[in-house]
Structures are given as C-alpha cells and as structure tokens.
C-alpha positions as CSV (number, residue, x, y, z in Angstrom):
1,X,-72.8,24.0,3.5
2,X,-69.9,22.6,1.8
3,X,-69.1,24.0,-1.4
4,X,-67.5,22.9,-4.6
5,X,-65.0,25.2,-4.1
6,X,-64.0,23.7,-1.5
7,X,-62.9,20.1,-2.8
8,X,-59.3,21.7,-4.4
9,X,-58.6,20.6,-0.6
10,X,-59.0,16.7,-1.9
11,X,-57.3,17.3,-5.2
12,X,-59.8,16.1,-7.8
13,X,-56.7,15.4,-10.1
14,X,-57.9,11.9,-11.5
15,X,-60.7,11.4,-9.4
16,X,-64.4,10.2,-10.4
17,X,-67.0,12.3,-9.5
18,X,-70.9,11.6,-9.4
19,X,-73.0,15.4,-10.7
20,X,-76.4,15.3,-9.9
21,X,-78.2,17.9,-12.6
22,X,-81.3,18.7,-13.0
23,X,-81.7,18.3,-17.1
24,X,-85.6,18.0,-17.1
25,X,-86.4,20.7,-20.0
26,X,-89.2,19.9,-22.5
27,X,-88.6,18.5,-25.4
28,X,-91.1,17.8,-28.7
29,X,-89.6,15.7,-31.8
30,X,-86.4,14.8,-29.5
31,X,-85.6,18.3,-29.3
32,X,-84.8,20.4,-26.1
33,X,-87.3,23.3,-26.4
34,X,-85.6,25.2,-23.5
35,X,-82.1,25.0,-22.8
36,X,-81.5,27.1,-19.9
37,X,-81.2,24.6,-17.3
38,X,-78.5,22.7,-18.9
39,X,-76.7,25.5,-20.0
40,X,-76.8,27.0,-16.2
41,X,-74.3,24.0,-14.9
42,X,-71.9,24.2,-17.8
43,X,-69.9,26.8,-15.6
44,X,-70.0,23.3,-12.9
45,X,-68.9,21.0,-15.8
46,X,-66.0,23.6,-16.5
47,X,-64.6,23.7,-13.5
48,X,-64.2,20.1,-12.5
49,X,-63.0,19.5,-16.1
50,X,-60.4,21.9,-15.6
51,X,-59.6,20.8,-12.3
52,X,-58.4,17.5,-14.2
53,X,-61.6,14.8,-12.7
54,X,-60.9,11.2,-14.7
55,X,-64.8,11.0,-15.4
56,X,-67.7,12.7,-14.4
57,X,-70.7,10.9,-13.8
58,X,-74.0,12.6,-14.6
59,X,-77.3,11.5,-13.1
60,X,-80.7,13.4,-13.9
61,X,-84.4,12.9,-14.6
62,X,-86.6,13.6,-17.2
63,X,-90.6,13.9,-16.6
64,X,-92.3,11.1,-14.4
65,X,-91.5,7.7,-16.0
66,X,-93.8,5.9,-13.1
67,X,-90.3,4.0,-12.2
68,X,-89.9,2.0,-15.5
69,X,-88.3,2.2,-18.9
70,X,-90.3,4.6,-20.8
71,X,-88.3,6.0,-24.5
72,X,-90.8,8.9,-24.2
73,X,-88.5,9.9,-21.7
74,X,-85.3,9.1,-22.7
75,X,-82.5,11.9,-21.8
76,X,-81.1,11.1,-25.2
77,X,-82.3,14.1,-26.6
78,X,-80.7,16.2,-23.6
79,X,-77.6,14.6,-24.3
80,X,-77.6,15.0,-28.0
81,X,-77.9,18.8,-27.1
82,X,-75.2,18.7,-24.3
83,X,-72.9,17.4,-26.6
84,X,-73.4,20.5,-28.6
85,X,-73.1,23.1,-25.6
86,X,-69.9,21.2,-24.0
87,X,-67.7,22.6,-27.0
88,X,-68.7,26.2,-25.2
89,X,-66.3,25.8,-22.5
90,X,-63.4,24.7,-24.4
91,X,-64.0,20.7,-23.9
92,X,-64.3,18.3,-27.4
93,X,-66.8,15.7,-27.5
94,X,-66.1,13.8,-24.9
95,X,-69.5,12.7,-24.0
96,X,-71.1,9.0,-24.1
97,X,-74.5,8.4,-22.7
98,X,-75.1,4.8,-21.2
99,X,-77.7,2.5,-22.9
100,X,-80.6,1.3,-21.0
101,X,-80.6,-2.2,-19.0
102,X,-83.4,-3.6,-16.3
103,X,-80.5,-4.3,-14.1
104,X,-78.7,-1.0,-12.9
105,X,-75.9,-2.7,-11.9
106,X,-75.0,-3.6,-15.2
107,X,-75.3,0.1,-16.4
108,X,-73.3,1.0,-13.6
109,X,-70.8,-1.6,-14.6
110,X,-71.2,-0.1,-18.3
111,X,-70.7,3.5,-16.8
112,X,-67.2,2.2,-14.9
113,X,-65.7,0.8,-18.1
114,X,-66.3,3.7,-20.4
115,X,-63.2,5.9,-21.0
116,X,-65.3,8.8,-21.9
117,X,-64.6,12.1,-19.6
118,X,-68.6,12.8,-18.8
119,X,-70.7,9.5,-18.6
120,X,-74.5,9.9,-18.6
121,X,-76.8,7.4,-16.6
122,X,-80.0,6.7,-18.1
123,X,-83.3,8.5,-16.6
124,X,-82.4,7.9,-12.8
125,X,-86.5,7.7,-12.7
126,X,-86.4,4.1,-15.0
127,X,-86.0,2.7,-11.0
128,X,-88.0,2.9,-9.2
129,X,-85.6,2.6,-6.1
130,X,-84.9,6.1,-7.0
131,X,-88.2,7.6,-5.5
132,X,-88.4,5.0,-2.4
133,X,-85.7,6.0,-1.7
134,X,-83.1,2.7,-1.4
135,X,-79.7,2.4,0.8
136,X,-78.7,-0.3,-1.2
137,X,-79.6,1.6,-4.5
138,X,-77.5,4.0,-3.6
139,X,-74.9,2.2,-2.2
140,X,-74.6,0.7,-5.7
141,X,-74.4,4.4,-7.4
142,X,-72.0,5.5,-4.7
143,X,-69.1,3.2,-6.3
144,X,-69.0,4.9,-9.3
145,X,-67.5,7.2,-7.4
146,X,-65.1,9.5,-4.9
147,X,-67.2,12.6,-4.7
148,X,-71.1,13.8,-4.7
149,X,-71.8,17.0,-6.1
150,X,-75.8,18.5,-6.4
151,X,-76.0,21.0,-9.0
152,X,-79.6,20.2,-9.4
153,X,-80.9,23.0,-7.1
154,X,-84.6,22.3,-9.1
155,X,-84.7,18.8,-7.6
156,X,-83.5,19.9,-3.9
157,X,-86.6,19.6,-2.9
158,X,-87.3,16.1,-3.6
159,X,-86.2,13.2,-0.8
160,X,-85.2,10.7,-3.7
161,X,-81.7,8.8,-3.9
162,X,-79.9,10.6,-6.4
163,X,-80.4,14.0,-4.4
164,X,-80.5,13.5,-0.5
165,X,-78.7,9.6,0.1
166,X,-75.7,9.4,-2.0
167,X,-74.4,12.2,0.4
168,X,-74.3,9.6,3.5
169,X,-71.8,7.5,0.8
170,X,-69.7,9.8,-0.1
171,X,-68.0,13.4,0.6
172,X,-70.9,15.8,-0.7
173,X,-70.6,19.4,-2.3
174,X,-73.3,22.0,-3.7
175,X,-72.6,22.7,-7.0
176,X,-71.5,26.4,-8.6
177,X,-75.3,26.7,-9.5
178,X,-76.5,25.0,-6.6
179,X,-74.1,27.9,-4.6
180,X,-75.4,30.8,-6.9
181,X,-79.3,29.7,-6.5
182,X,-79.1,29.9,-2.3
183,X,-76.8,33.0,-2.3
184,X,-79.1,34.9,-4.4
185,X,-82.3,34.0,-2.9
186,X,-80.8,34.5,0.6
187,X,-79.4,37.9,-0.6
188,X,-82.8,38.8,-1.4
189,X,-84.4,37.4,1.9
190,X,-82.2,38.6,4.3
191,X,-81.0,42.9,2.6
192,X,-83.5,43.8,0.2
193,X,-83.2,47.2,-0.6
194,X,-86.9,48.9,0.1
195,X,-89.2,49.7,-1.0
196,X,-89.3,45.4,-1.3
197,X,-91.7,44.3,-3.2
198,X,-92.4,40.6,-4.2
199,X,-94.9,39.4,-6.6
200,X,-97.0,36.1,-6.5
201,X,-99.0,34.2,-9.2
202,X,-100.1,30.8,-9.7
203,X,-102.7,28.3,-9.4
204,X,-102.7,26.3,-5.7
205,X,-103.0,28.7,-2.9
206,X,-101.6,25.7,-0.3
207,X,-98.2,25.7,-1.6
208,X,-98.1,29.8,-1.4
209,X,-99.5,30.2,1.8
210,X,-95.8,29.1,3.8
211,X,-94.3,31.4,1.1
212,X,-96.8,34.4,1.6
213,X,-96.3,33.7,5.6
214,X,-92.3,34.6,4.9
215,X,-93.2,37.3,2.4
216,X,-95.3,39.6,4.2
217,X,-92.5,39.9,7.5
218,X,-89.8,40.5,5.0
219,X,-91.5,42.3,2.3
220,X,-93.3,45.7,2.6
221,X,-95.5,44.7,-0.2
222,X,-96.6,41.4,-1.9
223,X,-98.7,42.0,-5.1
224,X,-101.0,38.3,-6.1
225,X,-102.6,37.4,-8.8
226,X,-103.5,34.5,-10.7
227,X,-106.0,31.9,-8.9
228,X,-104.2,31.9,-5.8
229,X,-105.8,36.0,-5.7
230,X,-109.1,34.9,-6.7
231,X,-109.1,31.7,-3.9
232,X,-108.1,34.3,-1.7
233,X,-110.8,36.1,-2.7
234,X,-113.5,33.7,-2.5
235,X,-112.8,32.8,0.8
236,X,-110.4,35.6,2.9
237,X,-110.5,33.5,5.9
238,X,-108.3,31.3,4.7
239,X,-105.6,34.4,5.1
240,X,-107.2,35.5,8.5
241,X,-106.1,32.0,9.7
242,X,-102.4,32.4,8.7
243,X,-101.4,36.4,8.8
244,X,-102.1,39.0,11.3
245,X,-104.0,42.4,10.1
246,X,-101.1,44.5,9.6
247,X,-99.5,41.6,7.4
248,X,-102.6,41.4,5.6
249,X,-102.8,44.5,4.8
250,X,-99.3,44.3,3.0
251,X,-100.8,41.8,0.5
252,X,-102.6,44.2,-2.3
253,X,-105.1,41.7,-4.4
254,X,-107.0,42.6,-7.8
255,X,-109.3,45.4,-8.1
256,X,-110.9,43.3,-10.5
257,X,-110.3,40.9,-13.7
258,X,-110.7,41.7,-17.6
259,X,-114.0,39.5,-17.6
260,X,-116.0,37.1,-15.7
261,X,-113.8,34.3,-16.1
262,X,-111.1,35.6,-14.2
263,X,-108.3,34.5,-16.4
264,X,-106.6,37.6,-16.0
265,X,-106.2,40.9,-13.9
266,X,-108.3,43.9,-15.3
267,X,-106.5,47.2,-16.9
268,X,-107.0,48.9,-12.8
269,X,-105.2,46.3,-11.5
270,X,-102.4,45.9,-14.2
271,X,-102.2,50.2,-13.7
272,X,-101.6,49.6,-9.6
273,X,-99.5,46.8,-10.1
274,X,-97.1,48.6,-12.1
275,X,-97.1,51.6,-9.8
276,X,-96.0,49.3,-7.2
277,X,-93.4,48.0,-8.9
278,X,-92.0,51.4,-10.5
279,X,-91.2,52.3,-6.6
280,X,-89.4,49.2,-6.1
281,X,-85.7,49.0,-5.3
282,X,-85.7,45.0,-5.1
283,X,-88.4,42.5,-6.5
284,X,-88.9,38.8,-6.3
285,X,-91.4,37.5,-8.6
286,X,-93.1,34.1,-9.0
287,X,-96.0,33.1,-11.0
288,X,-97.7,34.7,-13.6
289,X,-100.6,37.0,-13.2
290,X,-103.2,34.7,-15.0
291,X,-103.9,32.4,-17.9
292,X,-100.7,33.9,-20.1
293,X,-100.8,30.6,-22.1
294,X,-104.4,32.1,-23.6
295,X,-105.1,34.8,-25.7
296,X,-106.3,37.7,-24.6
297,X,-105.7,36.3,-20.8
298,X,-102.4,37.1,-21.3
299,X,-101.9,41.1,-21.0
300,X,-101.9,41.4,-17.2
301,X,-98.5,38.6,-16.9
302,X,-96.9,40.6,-19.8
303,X,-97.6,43.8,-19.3
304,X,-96.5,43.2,-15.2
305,X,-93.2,41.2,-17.1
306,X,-92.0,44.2,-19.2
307,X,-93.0,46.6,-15.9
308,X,-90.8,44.1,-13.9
309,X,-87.9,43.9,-16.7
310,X,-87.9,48.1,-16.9
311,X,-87.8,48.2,-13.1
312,X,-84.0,49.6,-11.8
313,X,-84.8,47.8,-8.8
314,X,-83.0,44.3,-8.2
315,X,-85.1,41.3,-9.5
316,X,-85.3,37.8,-9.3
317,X,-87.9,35.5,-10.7
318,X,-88.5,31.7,-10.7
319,X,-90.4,29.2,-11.3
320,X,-91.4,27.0,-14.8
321,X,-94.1,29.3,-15.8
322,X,-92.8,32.4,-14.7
323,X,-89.7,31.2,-16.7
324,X,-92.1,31.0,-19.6
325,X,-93.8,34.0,-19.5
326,X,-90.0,35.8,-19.5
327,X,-89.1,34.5,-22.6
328,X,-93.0,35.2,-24.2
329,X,-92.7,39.1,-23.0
330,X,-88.4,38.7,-24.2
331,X,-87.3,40.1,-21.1
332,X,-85.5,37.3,-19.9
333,X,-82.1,39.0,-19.9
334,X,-83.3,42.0,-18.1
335,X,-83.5,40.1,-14.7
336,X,-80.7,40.0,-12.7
337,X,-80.9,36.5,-11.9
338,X,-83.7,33.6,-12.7
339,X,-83.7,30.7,-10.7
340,X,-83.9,27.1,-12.4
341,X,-85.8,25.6,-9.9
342,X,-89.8,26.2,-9.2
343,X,-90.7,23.8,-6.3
344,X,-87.7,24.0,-5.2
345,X,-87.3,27.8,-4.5
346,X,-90.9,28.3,-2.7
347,X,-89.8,25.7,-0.5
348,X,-86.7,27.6,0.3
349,X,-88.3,31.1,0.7
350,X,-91.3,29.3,2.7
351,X,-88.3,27.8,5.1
352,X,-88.7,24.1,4.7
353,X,-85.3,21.8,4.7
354,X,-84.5,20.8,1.4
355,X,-83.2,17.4,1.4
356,X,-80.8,17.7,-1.3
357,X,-79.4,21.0,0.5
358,X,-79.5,19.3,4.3
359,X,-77.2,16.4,3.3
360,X,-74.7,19.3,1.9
361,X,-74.1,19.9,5.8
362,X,-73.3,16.8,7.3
C-alpha cells in the first residue's frame, strides 16, 4: 500500500492535493459533539502543510443527505470547529469552506480559484453521483488536483467516488491515520500476546458472524454480549453452521441477563467477563455489552469498560458505540489505541477488501 510517506519522492512543494476525511461526528445546535475524528487527521494536515502543498482540498460527508442539498447536514459546523483545531499544529486560519451550488462543477471551479491553503467541498453526499459511483464525477474532482490521499479509514469501506475512484485519476496514498488504523489492527491480528482475548457486542449478528469466523482462529477467547449473544442464543445453529466445536467452544456467552428483557448481562456474567479479561495480555473490543444508552441497562458495558481500561494487557477498541461507551465509563485514554472507523474495522478483521484501501495498491 502506498503510503503518504512516501510522496516526499514527488516533492509536494507547491502541489494541490485532494484529502479524503472522514468528518461525520454528531453535531446538535451546529455544534460538533465529538471531536475525535477530526482531531485524529490533524497530524495528516500537519504534515502536508509542512511539506509546503499550495492547497489542500478536503472532501467528507456528513450523515445521509439522500444525494441532495440538505442544510441539516451542512459540514459548516465541522468546519467552524476545524478552524479552531488547525491553530494546534502551528497553522493560522487559513481555512475557507466552499458554498453550495446544484452544479459541482461550479464549486469545483469555486474551490480552484480560492487562494486559501485548505479548501472544503461541500457534503460530497449533496450528489448523488457520489454513491453511484460516477467516472465522469470523478474525473471532474480529479482536476482539482495532483495527488489523492484517503485518510478517511471510517469510510474505507464504502465503494463511493470520493473513496475508491479518484485513485484510478490520480497518484493515490493512505493517509498517516489511514496508515496507523491498518498497522494497529494488523498488529493485533497477526502477534497478539496470549492469553488473546477479543470482546464482541452489538445488535446484528450477520455483520459479526465473518468477524467471529476470524476471531475464534486467532483468538483463544471471544467474550459476546449484547443481542448478537442473545440471537445466538435463541437459535445456536446459526453458529453450528459457521464454526467448528472446538472454535465454538472458544466463544463464552452470558450466563444470564439482569432481567427478562435482556438489555444487559447479569452480575455472573459481568464477574466471568472480567475474569477473562484480568488474564489477558492483548484485547480487542467492539460493541457494548447491552443497552448502555439506558439506565440501569448500562452496568454490564461499564463495568466490562473500566475492567478493559484497568487491564495491562494491550487494547484496542472500535466502533461508534463502543467509542461512546469509552467516553460514558471516562476511560477513553486508557486504551492504547481506538479506531475511528466502525464498519469499516469489522470489515477489515472479517477479511473483506476495502475499496478505499484496494485502490491504495494499484
């Protein structure tokens, strides 16, 4: 995969470059609730500032504008707070955010005639070319132009322009957080330290099952919870049909939950859980352990959370509500590393291609 690192080789001295982020953090009252996506690529922003690039051209999403203009999810908040954070690397306000027009060639043209150092591009997802995904829409982008850079490892996952097809334009390279995302999850994949022990939560069994697949012949123990468990529960066969016995027997499920409606895991459960993960030497966690967003179904996730954040093992965790429950329990800076991307990292564990990360190789 060709890194960022490696463009010194072209010189970026004066030279436009397109950045790909993924800045799609919640915001209520045009204010960014949770910064930590943005302010995980300002060390990508850095370095191709201080590598002298004219103009950096920024492209991101925001929610799921159905491919229209939509000011509900205009990135104008985002920008008003990047504007804030770029004075943490040393940079002055040098930031300009392109207005809205039907016609993307006239932001485009907009976006070529400002003499601002980091241009923003609307919501790529006003288009709706960006989803289909368009040649000629990205033809169009790819002027703007010498250079493609993906830092948006949480939108890898997705086959849309903006991610997979500028790279058949234009010289592509993964970002510093794009780089630091895939060496820590392969770090974890291919030398954990054992006892390995990875921990699974969530809602929709048929997106874990690949992952869980992966987990159980690389893991020695993978503790669930959340509805996946109880699915799983309900109807075991659906694990018979995937895993062997012996790898079955390496996924430890609830003893039980704290009452009938199986919000959360019961005070056994939360006692073996944290047994497991006292023993551990490296953990990978995603998904919480229930409903954590509902009192009192939130004690298993937190109680697991601060087990996982004492833990002298190494630990990764990912995923939007997993991120969320972090920063409920305030462990978040115990964990060695958090990933900014949710779909995105199952996918990788589970082994699928990324489209944003295969075009990185060509």
């Amino acid at each position: 995969m060709a890194q960022i690192k490696n463009i010194l080789g072209l010189n970026l001295a004066r030279t436009n470059v397109i950045l790909r982020v993924d800045f799609n953090c919640p915001i209520e009252k045009d204010q960014v609730l949770d910064s930590f996506r943005i302010d995980q690529t300002l060390k990508t922003f850095a370095y191709l500032l201080n590598a002298g690039v004219n103009k950096i051209v920024v492209i991101t999403h925001l929610g799921r504008p159905q491919g229209a203009y939509d000011l509900n999810y205009s990135i104008k908040p985002v920008v008003n707070y990047f504007k804030q954070s770029i004075h943490k690397i040393g940079f002055p306000d040098q930031v300009e955010l392109i207005d809205y027009q039907e016609s993307i060639q006239e932001n485009l043209s907009q976006a070529q005639a400002s003499t601002s150092r980091i241009v923003f591009l609307e919501n790529i997802r006003f288009w709706k070319q960006e989803k289909q995904p368009s040649l000629e829409f990205a033809k169009l982008i790819a002027n703007l132009g010498f250079v493609f850079i993906n830092d948006a490892f949480g939108a890898s996952h997705r086959n849309h322009v903006s991610v997979a097809t500028l790279g058949h334009y234009l010289p592509a390279y993964a970002g510093l957080l794009v780089k630091q995302e895939i060496d820590q999850i392969q770090y974890i994949l291919e030398n954990p330290e054992r006892p390995a022990l990875a921990i699974v939560g969530g809602a929709k069994l048929e997106t874990k099952i690949p992952v869980l697949k992966l987990l159980v012949r690389k893991y020695d123990q993978v503790l669930v919870g959340g509805l996946i468990a109880v699915e799983i529960q309900k109807n075991p066969a659906k694990l018979k049909q995937e895993l062997n016995a012996s790898q079955i027997k390496k996924i430890i499920l609830p003893q039980g939950y704290s009452d009938q409606s199986q919000k959360d895991i019961d005070s056994e459960t939360i006692q073996l859980f944290c047994d497991y993960i006292e023993k551990a030497k490296t953990i990978l966690w995603n998904g919480p352990m229930g409903k954590f967003e509902e009192k009192p179904y939130d004690q298993g996730s937190l109680t697991v959370a601060k087990a996982v954040a004492q833990s002298k093992a190494y630990k990764i965790a990912g995923g939007g509500e997993t991120n969320d429950l972090l920063d409920q329990a305030q462990v978040f800076q115990q964990m060695d590393f958090v990933s900014t991307g949710g779909g995105a990292m199952l996918e990788y564990i589970s082994g699928s291609k990324l489209p944003g990360l295969e075009i990185l190789k060509k």
